[in-house]
C-alpha positions in Angstrom: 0.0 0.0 0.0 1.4 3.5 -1.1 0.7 6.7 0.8 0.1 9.8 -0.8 2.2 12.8 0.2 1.0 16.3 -1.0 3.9 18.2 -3.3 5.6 21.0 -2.2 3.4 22.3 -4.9 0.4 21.8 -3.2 1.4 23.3 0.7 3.0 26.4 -1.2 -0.5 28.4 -1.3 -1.3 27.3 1.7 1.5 28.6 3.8 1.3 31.5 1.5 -2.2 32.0 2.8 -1.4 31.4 6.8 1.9 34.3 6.1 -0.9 36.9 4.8 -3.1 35.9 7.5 -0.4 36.2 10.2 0.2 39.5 8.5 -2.9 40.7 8.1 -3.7 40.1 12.3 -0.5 41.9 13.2 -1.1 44.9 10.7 -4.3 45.1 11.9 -3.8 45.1 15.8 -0.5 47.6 15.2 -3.4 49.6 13.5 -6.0 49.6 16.4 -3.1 49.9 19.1 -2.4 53.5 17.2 -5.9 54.2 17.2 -6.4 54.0 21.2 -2.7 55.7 21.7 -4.1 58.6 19.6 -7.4 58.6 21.0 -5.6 58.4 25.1 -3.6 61.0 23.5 -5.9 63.4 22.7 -7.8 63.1 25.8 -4.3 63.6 27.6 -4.2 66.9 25.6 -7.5 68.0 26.2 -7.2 66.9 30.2 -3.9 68.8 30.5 -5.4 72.2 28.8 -8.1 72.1 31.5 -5.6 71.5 34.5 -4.9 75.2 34.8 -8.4 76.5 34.8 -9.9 73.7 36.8 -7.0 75.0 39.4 -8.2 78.4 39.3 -11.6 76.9 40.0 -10.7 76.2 43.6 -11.9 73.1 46.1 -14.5 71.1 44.8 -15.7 70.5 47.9 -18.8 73.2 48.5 -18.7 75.7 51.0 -22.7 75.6 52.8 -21.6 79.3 53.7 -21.2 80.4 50.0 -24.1 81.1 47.6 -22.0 78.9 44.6 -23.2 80.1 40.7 -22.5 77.2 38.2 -21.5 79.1 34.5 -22.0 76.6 31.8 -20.9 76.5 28.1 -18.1 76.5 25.4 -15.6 78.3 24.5 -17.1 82.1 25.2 -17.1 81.1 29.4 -14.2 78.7 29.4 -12.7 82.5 28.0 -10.6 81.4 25.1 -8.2 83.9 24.1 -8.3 85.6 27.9 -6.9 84.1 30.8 -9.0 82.6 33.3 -9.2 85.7 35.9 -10.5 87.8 32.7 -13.4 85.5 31.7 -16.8 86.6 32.7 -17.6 84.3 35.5 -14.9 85.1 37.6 -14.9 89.0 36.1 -18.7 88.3 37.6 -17.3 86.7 40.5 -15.4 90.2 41.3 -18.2 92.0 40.9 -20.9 89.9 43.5 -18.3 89.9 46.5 -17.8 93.7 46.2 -19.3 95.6 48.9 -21.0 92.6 50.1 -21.6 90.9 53.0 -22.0 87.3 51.4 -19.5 85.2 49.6 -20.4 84.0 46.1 -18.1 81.6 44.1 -18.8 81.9 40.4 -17.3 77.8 38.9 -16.8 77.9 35.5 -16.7 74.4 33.9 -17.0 76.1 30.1 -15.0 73.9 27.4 -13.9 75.2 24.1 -15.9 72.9 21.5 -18.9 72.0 23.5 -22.8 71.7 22.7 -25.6 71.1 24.5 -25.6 67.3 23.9 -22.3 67.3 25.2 -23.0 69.8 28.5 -26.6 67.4 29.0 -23.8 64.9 29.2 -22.4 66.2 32.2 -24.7 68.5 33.9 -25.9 66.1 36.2 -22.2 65.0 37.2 -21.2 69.0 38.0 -24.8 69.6 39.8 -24.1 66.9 42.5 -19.6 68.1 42.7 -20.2 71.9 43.2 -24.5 72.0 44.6 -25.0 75.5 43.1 -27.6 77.3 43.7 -27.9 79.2 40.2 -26.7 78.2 37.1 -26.0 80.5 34.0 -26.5 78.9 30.4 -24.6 80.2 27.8 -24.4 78.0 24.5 -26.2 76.9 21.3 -23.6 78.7 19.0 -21.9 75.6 18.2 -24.9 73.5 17.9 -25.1 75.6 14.7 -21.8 74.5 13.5 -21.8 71.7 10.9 -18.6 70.7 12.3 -19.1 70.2 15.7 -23.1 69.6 16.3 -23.3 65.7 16.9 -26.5 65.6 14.4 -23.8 66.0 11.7 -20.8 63.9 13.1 -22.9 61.2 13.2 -23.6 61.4 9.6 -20.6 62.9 8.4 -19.2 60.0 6.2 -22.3 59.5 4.6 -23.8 57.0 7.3 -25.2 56.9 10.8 -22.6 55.8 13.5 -23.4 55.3 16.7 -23.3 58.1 19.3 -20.2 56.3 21.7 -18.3 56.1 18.3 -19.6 60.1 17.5 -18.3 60.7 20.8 -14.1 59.6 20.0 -11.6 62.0 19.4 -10.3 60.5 16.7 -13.6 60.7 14.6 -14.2 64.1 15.7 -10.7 64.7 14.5 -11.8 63.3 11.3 -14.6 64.5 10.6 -12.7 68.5 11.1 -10.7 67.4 8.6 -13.0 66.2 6.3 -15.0 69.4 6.9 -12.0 71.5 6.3 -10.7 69.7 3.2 -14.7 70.2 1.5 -15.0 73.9 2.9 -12.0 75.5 3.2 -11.5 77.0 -0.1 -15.2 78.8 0.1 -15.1 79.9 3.9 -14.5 84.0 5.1 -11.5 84.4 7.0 -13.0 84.3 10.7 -11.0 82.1 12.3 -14.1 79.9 12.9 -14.0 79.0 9.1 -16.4 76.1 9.5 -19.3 78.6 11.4 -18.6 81.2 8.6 -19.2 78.6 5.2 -21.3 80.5 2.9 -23.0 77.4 2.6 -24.6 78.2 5.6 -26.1 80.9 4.0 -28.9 81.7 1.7 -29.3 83.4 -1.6 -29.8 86.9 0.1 -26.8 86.6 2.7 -28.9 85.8 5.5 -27.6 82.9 8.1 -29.7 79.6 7.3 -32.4 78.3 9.9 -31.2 74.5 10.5 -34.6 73.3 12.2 -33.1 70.0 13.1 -29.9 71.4 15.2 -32.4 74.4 16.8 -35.0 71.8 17.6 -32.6 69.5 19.1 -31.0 72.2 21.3 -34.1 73.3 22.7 -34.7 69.8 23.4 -31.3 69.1 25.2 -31.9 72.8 26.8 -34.9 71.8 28.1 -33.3 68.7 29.6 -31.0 70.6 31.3 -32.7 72.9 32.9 -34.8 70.1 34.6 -31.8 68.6 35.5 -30.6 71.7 37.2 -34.5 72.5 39.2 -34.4 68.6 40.2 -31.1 69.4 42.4 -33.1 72.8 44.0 -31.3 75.3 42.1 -32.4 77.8 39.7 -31.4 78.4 35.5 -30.9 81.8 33.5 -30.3 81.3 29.5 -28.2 84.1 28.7 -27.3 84.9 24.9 -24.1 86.3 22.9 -22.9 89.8 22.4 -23.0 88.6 18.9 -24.7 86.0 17.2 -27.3 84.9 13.9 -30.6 85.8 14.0 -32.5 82.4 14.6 -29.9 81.2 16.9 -31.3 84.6 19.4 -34.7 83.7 18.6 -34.6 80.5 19.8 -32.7 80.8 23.2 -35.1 83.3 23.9 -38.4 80.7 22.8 -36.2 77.9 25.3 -36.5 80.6 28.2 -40.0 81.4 27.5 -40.8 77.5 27.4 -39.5 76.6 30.4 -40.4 79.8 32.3 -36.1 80.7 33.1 -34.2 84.1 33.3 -33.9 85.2 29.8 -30.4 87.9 30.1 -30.0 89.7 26.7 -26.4 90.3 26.3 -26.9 90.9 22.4 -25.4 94.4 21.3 -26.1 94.9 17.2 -22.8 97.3 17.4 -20.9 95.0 19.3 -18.7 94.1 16.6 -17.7 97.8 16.2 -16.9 98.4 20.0 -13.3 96.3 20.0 -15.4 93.6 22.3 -13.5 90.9 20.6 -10.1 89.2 20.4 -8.1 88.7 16.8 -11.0 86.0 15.6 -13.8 88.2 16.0 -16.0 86.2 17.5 -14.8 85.2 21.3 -15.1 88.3 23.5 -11.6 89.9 24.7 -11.2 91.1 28.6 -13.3 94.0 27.7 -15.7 92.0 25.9 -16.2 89.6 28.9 -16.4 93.3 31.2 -19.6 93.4 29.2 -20.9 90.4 29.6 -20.3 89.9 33.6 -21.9 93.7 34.2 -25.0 92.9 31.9 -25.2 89.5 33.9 -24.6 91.2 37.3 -27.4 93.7 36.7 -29.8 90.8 35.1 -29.5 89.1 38.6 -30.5 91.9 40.5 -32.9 93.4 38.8 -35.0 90.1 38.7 -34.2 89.1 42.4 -32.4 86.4 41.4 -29.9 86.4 44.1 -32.3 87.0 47.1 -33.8 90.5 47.9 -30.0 91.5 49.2 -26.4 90.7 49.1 
């Protein structure tokens, strides 16, 4: 009886086969290992960029003897372009403690880049660290932008992704990019290039009303701010020196709706008063002067603070 033996012939695509696969398992894990360094990376980044401000912020732990005001939003209260004793809340801060005979601590947990879906995300987490008894609201301006509301990351390559995948870095990352390589060529020269797209725009110059990112930040807004009453404390929306004209509209609509301090901070010439830093758009020191006297007065005229300080 013979036995057959296979040919070196035979094994030679085989092993081919199990070198490509071996390969092809390596290349692919190197490539997800690089994916979570950059990803751990850029939350490093973002953590360290924080650490100075969060400092500045003080204990966490609440003092029952101080009447604490919780400032929430992007990059207008976390003060880009100003350093942290020159952004409104603790310009406001200044302002509440003079002459008085209470102490009132002004936390400001503002992040460049944020929306409302992202501040719902973490309202509830600051409400229970600092227990404030007021808390100002000032954002929706980019819920508006196509490159950072989550309605368009999550369709930004053309197909829904799920929100914890909307939620990476690294997509974020690449759906700027992508943003930037489309846009770039047809944006004004802001700074904020992707708020600024003429795209956004209709045929008469005026700024396009997105109903599905308005609707959606009244409906996160409106989340929030029962969040906030459930832990005893009470809301104010406050708007931008400057901003688009549905955007004002509809902060004011989200105050009316849920029966909150509406504090107009719009000024039609603020553009022409040197309010802003080099990107015209985020306020300067002065800017933010504005902003924390035009809060400070809101608050007392309606009460807001008790009948005295």
């Amino acid at each position: 009886m013979t036995m057959e033996t296979e040919s070196p012939k035979d094994t030679q695509p085989q092993s081919r086969w199990r070198r490509w696969s071996r390969r092809a398992v390596l290349e692919l894990g190197y490539l997800v290992f690089l994916l979570v360094l950059l990803e751990a990376m850029l939350r490093l980044a973002g953590w360290i960029w924080l650490v100075p401000r969060n400092l500045s912020q003080g204990p966490t732990n609440p003092n029952d003897s101080e009447i604490r005001i919780l400032a929430i939003g992007e990059s207008t209260t976390f003060g880009q372009g100003v350093s942290p004793e020159d952004a409104y809340p603790k310009q406001l801060e200044r302002m509440l403690n003079d002459g008085s005979e209470k102490t009132y601590r002004v936390i400001n947990t503002g992040v460049p880049g944020q929306t409302s879906t992202s501040i719902l995300r973490n309202i509830r987490y600051q409400m229970e660290t600092y227990r404030p008894q007021f808390v100002l609201g000032l954002f929706g301006i980019n819920d508006t932008n196509e490159a950072l509301n989550d309605l368009s990351a999550r369709v930004a390559f053309g197909f829904n992704v799920p929100e914890w995948v909307a939620d990476l870095r690294i997509y974020r990352l690449a759906c700027i990019v992508r943003d930037y390589a489309l846009h770039h060529p047809k944006v004004e020269e802001h700074g904020a290039w992707t708020f600024f797209d003429r795209d956004q725009r209709g045929e008469n110059g005026a700024w396009v009303d997105n109903p599905f990112f308005l609707e959606q930040l009244k409906r996160n807004t409106a989340e929030i701010i029962e969040i906030v009453r459930s832990e005893g404390a009470d809301y104010a929306m406050l708007s931008y020196l400057k901003s688009n004209e549905p955007l004002r509209k509809v902060l004011v609509e989200i105050a009316e709706e849920n029966d909150v301090l509406y504090i107009d901070l719009f000024d039609e010439e603020a553009g022409n008063k040197g309010l802003f830093t080099a990107d015209g758009f985020h306020p300067n020191e002065e800017g933010h002067r504005v902003m924390a006297e035009k809060i400070y007065e809101g608050l007392l005229e309606n009460e807001s603070l008790g009948e005295s300080r």
